[in-house]
N, C-alpha and C positions, 0 to 999 in steps of 0.2 A: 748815634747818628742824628745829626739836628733835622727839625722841621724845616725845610726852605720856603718858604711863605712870604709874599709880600702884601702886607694886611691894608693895602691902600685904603679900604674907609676906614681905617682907625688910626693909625699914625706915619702909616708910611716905613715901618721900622718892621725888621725881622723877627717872626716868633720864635726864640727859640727853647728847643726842650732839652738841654743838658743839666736834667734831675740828678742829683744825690740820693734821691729819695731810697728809702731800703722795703723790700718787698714783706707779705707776710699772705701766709693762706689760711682760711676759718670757713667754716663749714656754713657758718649765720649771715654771711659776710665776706665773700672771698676777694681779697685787694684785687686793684684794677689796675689796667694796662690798656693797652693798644699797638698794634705794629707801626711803625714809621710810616707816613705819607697819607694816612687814612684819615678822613676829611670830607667836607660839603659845602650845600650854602642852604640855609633856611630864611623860611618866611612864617610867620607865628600871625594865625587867625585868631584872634580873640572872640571870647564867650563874650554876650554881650555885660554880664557881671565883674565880667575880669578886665574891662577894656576902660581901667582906671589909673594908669602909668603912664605921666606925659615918655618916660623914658622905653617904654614898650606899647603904647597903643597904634603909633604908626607901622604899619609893616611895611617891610622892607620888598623892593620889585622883585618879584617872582624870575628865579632864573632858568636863562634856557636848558632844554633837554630834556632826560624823562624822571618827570617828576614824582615823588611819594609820598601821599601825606601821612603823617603820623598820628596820632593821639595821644594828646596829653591830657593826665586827669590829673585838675589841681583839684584845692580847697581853700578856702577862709579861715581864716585862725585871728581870733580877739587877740591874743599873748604875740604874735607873731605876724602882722598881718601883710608883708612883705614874702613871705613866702613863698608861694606860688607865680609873683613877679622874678623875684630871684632866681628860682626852678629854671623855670623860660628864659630869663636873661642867658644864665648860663650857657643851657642847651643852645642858643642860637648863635651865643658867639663862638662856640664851639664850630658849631659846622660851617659858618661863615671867616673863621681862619682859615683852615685847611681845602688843598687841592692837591688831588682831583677831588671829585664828589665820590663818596662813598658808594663802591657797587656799579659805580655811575650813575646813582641817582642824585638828582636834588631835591633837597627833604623841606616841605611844608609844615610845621606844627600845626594842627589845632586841639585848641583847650578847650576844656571843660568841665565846668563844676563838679566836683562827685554827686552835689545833691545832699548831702549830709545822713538822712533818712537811710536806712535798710532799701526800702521798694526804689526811692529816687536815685539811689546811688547805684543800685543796678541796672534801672532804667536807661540811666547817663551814660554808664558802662557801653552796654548794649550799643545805643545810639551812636555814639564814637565809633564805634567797632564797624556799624554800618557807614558812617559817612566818610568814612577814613580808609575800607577795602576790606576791612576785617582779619587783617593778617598781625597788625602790631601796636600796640599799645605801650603807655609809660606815664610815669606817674611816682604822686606821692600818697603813702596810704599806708596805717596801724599793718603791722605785718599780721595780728588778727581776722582783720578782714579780708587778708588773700582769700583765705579761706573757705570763710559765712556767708562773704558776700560776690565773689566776683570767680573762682575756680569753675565753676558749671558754666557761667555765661562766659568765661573767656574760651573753655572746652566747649563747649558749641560752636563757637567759632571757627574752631581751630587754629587759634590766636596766639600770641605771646604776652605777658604782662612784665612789662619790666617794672616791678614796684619799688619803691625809696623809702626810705624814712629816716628820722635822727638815730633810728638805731635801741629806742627806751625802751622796748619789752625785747623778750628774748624768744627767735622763732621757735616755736613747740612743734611736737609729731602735728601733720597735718594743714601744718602750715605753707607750706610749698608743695607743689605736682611738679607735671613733666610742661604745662602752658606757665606755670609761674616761674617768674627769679625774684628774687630778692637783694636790694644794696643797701646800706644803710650806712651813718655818720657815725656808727657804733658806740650808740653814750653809755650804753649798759656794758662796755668792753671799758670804756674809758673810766667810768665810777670803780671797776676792780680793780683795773689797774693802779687808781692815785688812791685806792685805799691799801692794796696792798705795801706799794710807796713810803705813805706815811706813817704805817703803824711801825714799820722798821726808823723811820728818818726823827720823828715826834713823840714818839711816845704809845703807849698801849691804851690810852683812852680816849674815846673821840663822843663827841657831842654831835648828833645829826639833827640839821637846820632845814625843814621843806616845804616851799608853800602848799596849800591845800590839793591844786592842779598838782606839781608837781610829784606829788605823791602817791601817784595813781598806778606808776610805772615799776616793770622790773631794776632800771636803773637804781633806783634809791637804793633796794635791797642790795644789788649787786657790789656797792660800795659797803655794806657790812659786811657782806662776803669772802672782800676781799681784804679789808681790817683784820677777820678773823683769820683770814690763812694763813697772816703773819705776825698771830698773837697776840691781836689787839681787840679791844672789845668795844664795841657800839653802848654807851653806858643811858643813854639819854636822848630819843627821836620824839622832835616839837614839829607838829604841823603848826600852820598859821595860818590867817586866813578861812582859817572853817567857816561854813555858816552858819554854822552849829556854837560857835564864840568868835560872833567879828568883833567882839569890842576889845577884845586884848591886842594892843601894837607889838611888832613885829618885834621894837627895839625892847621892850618890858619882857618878854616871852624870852628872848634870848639873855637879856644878863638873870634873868630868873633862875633859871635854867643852868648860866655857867656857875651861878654863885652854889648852886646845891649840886652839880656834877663836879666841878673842877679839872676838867679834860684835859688834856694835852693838847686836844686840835680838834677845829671846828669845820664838818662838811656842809655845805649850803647849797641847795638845789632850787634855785628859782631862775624865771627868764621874765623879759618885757619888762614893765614897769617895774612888779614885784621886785624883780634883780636889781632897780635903780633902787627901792627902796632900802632892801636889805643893806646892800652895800654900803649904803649911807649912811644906816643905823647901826651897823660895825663898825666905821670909822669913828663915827661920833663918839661911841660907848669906850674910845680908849683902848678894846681889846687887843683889834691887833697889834700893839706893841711887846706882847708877852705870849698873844697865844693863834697859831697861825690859822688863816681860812685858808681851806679847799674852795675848789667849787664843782659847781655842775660847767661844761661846754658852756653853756649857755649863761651861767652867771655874769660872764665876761665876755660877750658875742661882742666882734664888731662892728655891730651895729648899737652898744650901748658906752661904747666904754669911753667918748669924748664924752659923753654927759656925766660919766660917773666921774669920770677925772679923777684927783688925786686918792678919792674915796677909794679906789680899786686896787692903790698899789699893791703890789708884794700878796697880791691873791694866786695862787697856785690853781692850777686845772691841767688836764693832760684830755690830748686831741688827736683826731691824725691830721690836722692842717691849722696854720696859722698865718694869718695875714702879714705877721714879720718871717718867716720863714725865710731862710736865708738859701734859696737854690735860682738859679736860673729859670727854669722852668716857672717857679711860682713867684717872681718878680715880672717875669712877662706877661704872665696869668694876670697882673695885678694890674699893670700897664695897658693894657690890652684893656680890662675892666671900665679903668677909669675912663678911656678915652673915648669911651663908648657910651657909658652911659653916666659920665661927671660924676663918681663916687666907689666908695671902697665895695668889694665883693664880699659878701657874709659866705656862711657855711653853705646853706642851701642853693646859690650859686653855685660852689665847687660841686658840688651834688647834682647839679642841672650839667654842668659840662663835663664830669665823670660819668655819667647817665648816656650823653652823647657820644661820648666817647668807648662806650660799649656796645653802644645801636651801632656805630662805624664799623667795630669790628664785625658785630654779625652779618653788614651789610656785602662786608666783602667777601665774607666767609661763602654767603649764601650767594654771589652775584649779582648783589643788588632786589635778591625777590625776597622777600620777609616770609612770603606764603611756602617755601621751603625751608620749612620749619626745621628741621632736624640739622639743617647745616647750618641756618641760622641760630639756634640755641651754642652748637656747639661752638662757633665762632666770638658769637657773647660771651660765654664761659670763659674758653681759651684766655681771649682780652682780659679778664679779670682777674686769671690766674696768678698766682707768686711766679709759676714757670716760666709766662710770658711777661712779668714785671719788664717795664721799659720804662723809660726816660718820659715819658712825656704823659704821666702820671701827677697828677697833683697831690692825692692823698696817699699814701706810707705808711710806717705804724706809725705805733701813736708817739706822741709827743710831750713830753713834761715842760708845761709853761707855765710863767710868771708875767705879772703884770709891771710893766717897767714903763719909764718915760724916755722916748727917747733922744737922741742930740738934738734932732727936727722939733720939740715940742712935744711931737703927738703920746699919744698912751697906745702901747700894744703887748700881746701876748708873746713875748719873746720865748723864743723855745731854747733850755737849757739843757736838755738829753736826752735823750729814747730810754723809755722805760725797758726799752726789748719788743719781741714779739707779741702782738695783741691776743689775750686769752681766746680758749677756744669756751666750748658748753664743758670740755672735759673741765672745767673750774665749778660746775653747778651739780648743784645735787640733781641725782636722778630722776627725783619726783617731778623736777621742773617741765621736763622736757614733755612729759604725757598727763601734766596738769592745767587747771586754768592759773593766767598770770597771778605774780602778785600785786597786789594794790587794787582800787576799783576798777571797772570798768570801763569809762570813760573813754573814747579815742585820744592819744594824745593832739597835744596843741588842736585840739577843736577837728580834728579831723573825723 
């Protein structure tokens, strides 16, 4: 059943949701949904840190009826630093498509820094929690720190957290309560996936490529994982970047490296610049003509890949959404984007309006009151389920893309087939799940 929406400040043109998309349910990460007609309007308070986007600093007028503010908890990210803008882009064009208002309310954002720190980040928590009614929360944040940092003070509340992330480590016991959920971009789903992929499609020997950041995460692992499930072996894993040896370039490291492995296929896990650089230093070196790159999500983010330009072709990665994506749904998602704020929609936009479109569901679930929690949770859930899988979903399983040019010019990740259903944890070893992660410490992307 389509959305009947008439989006008068963004084009004047109908939104519609007649998705293709195919459902999938995971325990780390259970696909989203929403029922037909669920919808709002928001207005986004800016921190006074975060109120550096001519495309979001003005907020939009407050509309009538009975309003609910929300909390959002961003952060700042050097590798990423649109993020948190993105987040909120999303989330607001979300609830500013659709009517009625969800629950019958109309939803306010306000943000706020996590704070970065242990003590400031729970502080900030806290303070949200109180300025906002203290019944719901949402947000980007190391599924880690559900945890360490924020489960006591959201349970004191008697709160909800709806936390996000790209999905790079893998939720462990203790990770989530009955106040937390958790959503994610699932890049440690999507590293097993294009590993198990390639060791079947390339060959049984792969060469792993990671900047030093990048390294930190369950994802890298998870792509030898999934190499090995299908007979193929991780022969040779180069970080780069260390501080520990900044003087070796990225491009010397890598033919080093292929000339004494001789792999079949090369995975590369960097984002931001990093990912402009590599990229560039594979094209150059010749390689890809004989020996294929993977990547990370993120090697290839829409947000870099007119700079990479030709450097990027015929790069492989697998996602659950792509800017070329060819459905209904996610063409008007894109249209809707642009006309809003003059530019394409990255991941964490889709993540900001998949985010809101789970708060809708529990919105209606609950009547509109977030503070009855238990109908609310269950309503969020529901929405997210493969059971209630609907149409007007932007993300799906995952997706096996290539970097193509297309008739228009541009460069995008064209998606070529569904790998299948997204792995669950039953793909990991035991020990994972009641261990500390693999890699360092570190929050990902600066979180």
């Amino acid at each position: 059943m389509p959305l009947k929406n008439n989006i008068r400040r963004l084009s004047r043109r109908k939104f519609l949701a007649t998705s293709t998309l195919s459902a999938f349910g995971l325990a780390a990460y259970p696909g989203l949904s929403a029922s037909p007609g669920i919808s709002g309007k928001a207005n986004i308070l800016f921190d006074k840190t975060l109120n550096n986007s001519p495309a979001l600093s003005a907020p939009l007028a407050i509309n009538s009826g009975s309003e609910l503010k929300l909390g959002v908890l961003t952060t700042r990210s050097i590798i990423y630093p649109e993020m948190s803008n993105s987040l909120l882009a999303g989330m607001q064009l979300y609830f500013d498509l659709f009517e009625p208002a969800p629950g019958g309310r109309n939803l306010q954002l306000v943000a706020q820094e996590n704070g970065g720190s242990y003590t400031r980040s729970r502080s900030n928590v806290s303070k949200l929690l109180v300025e906002t009614g203290g019944a719901l929360l949402a947000g980007i944040t190391n599924p880690a720190n559900l945890s360490t940092r924020y489960s006591d003070v959201v349970a004191q509340q008697k709160a909800l957290f709806l936390a996000g992330s790209s999905g790079e480590n893998v939720s462990r016991d203790g990770d989530t309560s009955a106040n937390l959920v958790h959503s994610s971009l699932m890049s440690w789903q999507s590293a097993w996936t294009i590993g198990n992929w390639a060791a079947a499609k390339f060959g049984k020997k792969a060469l792993v490529m990671s900047s030093f950041y990048e390294s930190g995460y369950d994802a890298l692992y998870a792509f030898q994982l999934g190499f090995e499930s299908a007979g193929g072996q991780v022969v040779k894993t180069v970080i780069t970047g260390s501080p520990s040896n900044p003087a070796v370039s990225t491009e010397a490291a890598l033919l080093d490296a292929v000339k004494e492995t001789r792999p079949d296929v090369v995975y590369a896990a960097y984002s931001g610049s990093e990912a402009l650089e590599f990229v560039k230093a594979y094209s150059q070196s010749g390689l890809g003509k004989d020996l294929p790159l993977l990547g990370s999500p993120f090697l290839t983010d829409e947000t870099w890949l007119a700079q990479q330009g030709d450097n990027a072709l015929n790069i492989y990665s697998v996602h659950p959404w792509s800017a070329a994506l060819d459905s209904a749904q996610n063409k008007a998602f894109i249209s809707a984007y642009r006309d809003r704020y003059g530019k394409l929609p990255d991941t964490f936009a889709v993540l900001g309006f998949e985010k809101a479109r789970l708060i809708a569901g529990g919105l209606n679930a609950a009547s509109g009151d977030p503070a009855r929690t238990s109908l609310f949770r269950d309503g969020l859930l529901e929405a997210g389920s493969a059971n209630s899988f609907k149409a007007d979903s932007l993300l799906g399983s995952l997706y096996l893309r290539q970097v193509q040019k297309t008739p228009d010019g541009e460069y995008a990740n064209v998606v070529l087939a569904s790998p299948g259903k997204a792995p669950g944890q039953e793909v990991l070893p035991a020990a994972w799940l009641s261990s500390p992660k693999t890699g360092w410490s570190h929050p990902y992307l600066g979180l």
